[in-house]
C-alpha positions in Angstrom: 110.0 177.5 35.7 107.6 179.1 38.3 109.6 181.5 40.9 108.2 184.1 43.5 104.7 184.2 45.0 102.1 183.2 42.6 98.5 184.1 43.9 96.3 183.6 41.0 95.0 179.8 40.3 96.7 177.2 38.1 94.2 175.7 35.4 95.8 172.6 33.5 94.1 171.4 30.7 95.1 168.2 28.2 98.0 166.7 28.4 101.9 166.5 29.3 102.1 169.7 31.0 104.7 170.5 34.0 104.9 172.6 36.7 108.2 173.2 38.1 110.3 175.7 40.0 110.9 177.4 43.7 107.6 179.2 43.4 105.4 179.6 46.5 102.0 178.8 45.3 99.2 180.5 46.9 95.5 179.1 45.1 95.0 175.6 43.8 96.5 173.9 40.8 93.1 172.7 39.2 92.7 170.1 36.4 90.0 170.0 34.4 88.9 166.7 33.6 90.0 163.2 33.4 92.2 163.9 30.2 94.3 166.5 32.2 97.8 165.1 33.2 100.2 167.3 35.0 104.5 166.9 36.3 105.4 168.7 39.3 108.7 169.6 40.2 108.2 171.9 43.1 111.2 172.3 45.5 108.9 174.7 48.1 105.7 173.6 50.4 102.6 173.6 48.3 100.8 176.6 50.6 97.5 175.3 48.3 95.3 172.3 46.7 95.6 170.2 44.2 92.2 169.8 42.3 92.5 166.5 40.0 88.5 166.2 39.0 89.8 162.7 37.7 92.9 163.7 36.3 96.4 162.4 36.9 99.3 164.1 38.8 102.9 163.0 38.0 105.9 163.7 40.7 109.9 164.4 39.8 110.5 165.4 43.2 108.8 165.2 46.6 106.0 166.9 47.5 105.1 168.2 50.8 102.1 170.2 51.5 101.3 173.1 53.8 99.0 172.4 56.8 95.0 171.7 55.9 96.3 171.4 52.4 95.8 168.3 50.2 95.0 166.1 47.5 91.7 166.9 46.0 89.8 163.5 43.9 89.2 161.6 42.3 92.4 161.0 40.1 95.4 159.5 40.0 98.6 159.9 41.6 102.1 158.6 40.3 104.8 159.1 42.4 107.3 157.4 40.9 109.4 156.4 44.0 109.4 159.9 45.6 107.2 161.4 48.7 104.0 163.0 49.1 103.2 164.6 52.9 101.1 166.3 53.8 101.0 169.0 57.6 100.4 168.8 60.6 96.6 169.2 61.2 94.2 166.8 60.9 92.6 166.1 57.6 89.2 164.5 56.6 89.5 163.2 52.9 85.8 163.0 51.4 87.1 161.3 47.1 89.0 158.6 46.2 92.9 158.3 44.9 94.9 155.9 43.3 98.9 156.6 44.4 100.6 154.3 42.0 104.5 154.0 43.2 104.8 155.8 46.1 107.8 156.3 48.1 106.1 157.5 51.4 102.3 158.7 51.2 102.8 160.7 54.6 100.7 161.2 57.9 102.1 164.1 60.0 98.8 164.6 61.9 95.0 162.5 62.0 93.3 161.1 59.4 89.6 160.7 58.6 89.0 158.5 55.0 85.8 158.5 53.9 86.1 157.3 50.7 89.1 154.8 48.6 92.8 155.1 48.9 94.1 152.5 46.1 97.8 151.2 45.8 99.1 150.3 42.8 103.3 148.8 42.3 105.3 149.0 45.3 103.6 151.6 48.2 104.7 152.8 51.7 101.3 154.5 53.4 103.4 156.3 56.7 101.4 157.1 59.4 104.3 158.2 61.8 102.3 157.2 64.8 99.4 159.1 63.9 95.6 157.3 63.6 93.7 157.0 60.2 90.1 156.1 60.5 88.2 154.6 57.8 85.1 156.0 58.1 81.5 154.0 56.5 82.7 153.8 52.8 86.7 154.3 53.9 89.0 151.6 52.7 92.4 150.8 51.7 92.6 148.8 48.9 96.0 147.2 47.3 95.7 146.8 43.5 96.6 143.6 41.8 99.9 142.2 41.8 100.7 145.6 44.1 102.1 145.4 47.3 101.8 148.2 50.3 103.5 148.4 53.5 102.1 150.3 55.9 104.2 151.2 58.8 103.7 153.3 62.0 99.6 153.8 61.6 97.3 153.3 63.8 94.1 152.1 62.1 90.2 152.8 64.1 87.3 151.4 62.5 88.5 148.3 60.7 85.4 146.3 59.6 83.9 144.2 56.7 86.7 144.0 54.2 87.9 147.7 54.4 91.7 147.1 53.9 91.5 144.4 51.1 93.5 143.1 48.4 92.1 142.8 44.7 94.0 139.0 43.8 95.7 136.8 45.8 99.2 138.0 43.9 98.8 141.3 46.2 100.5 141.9 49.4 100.1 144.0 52.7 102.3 144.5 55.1 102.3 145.3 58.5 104.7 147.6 60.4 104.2 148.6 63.7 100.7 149.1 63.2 97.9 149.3 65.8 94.7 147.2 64.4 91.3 148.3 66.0 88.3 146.5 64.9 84.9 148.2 65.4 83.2 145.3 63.5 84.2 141.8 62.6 86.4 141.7 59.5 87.6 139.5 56.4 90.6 139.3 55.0 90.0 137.8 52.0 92.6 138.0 49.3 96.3 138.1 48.8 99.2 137.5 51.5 99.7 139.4 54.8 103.4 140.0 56.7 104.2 141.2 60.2 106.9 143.4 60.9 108.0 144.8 64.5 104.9 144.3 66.5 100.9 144.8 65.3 98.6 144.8 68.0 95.0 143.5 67.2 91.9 145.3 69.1 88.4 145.0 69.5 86.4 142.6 70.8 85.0 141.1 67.1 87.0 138.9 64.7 89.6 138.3 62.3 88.3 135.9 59.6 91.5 135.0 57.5 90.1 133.5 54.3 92.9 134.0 51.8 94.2 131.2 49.9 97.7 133.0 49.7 100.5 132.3 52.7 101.4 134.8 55.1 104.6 135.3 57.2 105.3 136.6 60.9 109.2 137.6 60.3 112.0 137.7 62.5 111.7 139.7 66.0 108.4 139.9 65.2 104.7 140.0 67.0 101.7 139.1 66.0 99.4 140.5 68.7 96.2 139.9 70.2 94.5 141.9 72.8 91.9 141.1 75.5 88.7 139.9 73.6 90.2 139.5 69.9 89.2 136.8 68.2 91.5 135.1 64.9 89.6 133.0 63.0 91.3 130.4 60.4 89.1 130.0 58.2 90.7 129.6 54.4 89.1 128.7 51.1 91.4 126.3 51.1 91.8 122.6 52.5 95.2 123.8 53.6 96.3 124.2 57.5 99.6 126.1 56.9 98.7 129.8 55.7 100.5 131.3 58.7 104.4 130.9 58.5 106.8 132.1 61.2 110.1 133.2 60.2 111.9 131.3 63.5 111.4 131.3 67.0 111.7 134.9 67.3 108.4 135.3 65.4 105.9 135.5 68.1 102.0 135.0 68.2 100.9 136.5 71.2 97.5 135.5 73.1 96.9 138.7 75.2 93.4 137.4 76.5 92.4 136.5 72.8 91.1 133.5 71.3 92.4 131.6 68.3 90.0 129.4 66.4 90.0 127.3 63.2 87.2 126.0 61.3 87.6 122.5 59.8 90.3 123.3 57.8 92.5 122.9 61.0 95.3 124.9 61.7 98.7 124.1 62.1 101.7 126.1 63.5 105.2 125.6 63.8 109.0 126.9 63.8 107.7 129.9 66.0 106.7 131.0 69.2 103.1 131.3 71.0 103.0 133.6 74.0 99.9 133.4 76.3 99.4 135.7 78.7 95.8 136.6 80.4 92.5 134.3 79.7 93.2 132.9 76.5 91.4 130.0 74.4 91.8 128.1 71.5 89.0 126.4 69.5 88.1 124.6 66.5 85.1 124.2 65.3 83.5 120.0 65.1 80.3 118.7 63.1 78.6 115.5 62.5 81.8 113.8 65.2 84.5 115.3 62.7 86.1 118.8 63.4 89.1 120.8 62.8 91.8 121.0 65.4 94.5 123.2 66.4 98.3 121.8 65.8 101.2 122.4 67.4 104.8 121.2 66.2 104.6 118.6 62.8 106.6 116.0 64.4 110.1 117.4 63.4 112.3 118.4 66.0 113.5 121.8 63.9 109.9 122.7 63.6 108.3 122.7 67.0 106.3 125.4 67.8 107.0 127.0 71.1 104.4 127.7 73.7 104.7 129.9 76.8 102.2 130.4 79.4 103.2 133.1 81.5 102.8 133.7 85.1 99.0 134.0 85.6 98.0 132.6 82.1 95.2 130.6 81.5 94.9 129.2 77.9 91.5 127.1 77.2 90.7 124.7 74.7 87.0 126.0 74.7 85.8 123.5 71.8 87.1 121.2 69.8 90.6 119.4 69.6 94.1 120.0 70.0 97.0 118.0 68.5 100.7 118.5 70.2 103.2 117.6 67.9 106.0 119.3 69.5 108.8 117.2 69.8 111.3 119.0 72.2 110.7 119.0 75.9 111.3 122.6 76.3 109.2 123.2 73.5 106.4 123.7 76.1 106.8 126.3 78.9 105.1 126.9 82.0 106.6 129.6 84.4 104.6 128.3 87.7 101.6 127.0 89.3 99.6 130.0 88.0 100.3 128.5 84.4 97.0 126.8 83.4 96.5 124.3 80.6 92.5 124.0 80.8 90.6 121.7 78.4 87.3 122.4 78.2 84.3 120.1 78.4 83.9 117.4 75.8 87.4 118.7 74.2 90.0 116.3 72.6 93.9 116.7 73.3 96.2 114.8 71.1 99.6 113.6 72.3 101.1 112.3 69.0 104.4 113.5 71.5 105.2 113.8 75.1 103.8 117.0 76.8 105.4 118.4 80.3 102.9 119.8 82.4 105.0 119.3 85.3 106.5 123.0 86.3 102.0 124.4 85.7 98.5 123.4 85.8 96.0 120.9 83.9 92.5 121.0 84.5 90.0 118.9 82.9 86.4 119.8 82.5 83.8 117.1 82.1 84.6 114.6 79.5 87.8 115.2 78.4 89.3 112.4 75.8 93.1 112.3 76.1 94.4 110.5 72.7 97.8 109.5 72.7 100.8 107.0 71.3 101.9 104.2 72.9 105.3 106.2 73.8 103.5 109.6 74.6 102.4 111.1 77.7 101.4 113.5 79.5 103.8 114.7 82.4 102.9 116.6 85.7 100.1 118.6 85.8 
């Protein structure tokens, strides 16, 4: 039981040691090799670092660190449901961790990751509004069968497949984060949710290719910004990987474009919210092509779509089917509210679509498919 001010260094050597007590610790706690395993059970701020050279660091108690002070890797981390933070100046972090069970792994200033934060169990990575940029070989990965929430972080230099899942039995979510691509991206594996609102950036893409299901929940907003591009793209034959919770669950079109590859792409029991010059697309070959869906022909299920004042959304290439079966299920504030089909696009009116209160324009040979009891209205 360490009390006072301790100045010299800690060594740890082997296993099932402990460090506990109200001690203020001045020089680094230093394991020395990937057999060294240590508890802590400090109750004051850790005023130096911990040195894990591949070794593993267990916690009874929070553990909060002193400004500039950290986590030294590789090694691992177990946190066993409690909190790690760490001060209020930014840090760069240059080795890998693994936080298995963490409470709150917690941002109170920047971050710079140059190298692998892995998740193992059930994680919460807390950036409390602060930004974490993955640098070249930064990324955030979530271990098998783990799931991490990340809440209140905003993320610079999302490429490649830098925040990843390891199976599709892992799960991210999504809490008020701010997404900003410098590169396009993959998500690959495992399922994605949306909490609160996350706001998509950069003007690259989002190629979802996960078999797994994802979910937009309740109050919820799926946002993105001016140039953004969300690709559909699944190893799958399936066209409904994106679920919305109800209408409150929002995917918003802030100048963006949303595109599927053949697979198609259907969406329903939500809302789509257009605002800006927004498209969407799907992608055709040899006459055959994927298309974008809205509504499945049952009333509960239609998908909602509102152009706002000043909107403009596109259907740059390909085919779009409305399925919607409500009337109000399609809204158009005013005149400024532009349905556009692009040239040599498809629209599909397997139900009646009012156009009445906006705007239709159609480019240079436009096919309109539709029932003998559907229509289109206005426009």
């Amino acid at each position: 039981d360490l009390r006072g001010i301790v100045s010299q260094t800690i060594t740890v050597t082997g296993a099932n040691n402990k460090i506990e007590g109200t001690a203020v610790l001045k020089s680094d706690i230093i394991l020395t090799d990937a057999t060294a395993t240590v508890t802590v059970n400090l109750k004051n701020r850790l005023e130096s670092n911990v040195q894990l050279n591949g070794g593993s660091m267990l916690l009874e108690d929070d553990l909060k660190f002193s400004d500039l002070k950290r986590v030294i890797g590789p090694g691992r981390l177990s946190l066993n449901g409690h909190k790690i933070s760490f001060g209020a100046q930014g840090l760069t972090w240059n080795e890998s961790l693994y936080f298995d069970n963490a409470a709150d792994v917690d941002l109170n200033a920047a971050l710079s990751l140059a190298q692998t934060w892995t998740f193992g169990g059930y994680s919460i990575l807390n950036g409390n509004g602060n930004i974490l940029t993955l640098g070249t070989y930064g990324n955030i990965v979530v271990d098998a069968g783990a799931t991490l929430l990340i809440k209140d972080t905003i993320f610079q230099g999302v490429s490649g497949n830098k925040i990843k899942c390891i199976t599709d039995q892992s799960n991210l979510i999504l809490q008020n984060v701010g997404w900003i691509q410098d590169g396009d991206y993959t998500f690959t594996k495992g399922a994605l949710q949306v909490l609160d609102d996350v706001i998509m950036r950069g003007e690259h893409t989002f190629a979802y290719q996960t078999i797994s299901t994802s979910n937009i929940n309740v109050y919820s907003r799926l946002i993105l910004d001016d140039g953004f591009t969300f690709s559909y793209d699944p190893l799958t034959t399936s066209s409904q990987l994106i679920k919305f919770a109800d209408k409150t669950a929002q995917l918003n079109l802030n100048g963006a474009t949303l595109h599927t590859t053949m697979t198609s792409m259907m969406l329903t029991s939500g809302t789509l919210q257009v605002a800006g010059s927004s498209f969407v697309a799907s992608e055709e070959y040899s006459g055959r092509g994927g298309r974008i869906i809205l509504g499945d022909d049952i009333s509960a299920h239609d998908m909602v779509c509102k152009v706002l004042s000043g909107a403009n959304i596109k259907l740059a290439t390909g085919s779009l089917n409305y399925r919607n079966v409500n009337a109000s299920s399609w809204q158009m504030i005013n005149q400024s509210s532009v349905l556009e089909l692009g040239d040599t696009t498809n629209l599909y009116l397997y139900e009646t679509l009012d156009t009445s209160v906006g705007v239709v324009l159609a480019n240079a040979d436009v096919v309109f498919y539709r029932l003998p009891t559907t229509n289109i209205i206005g426009g």
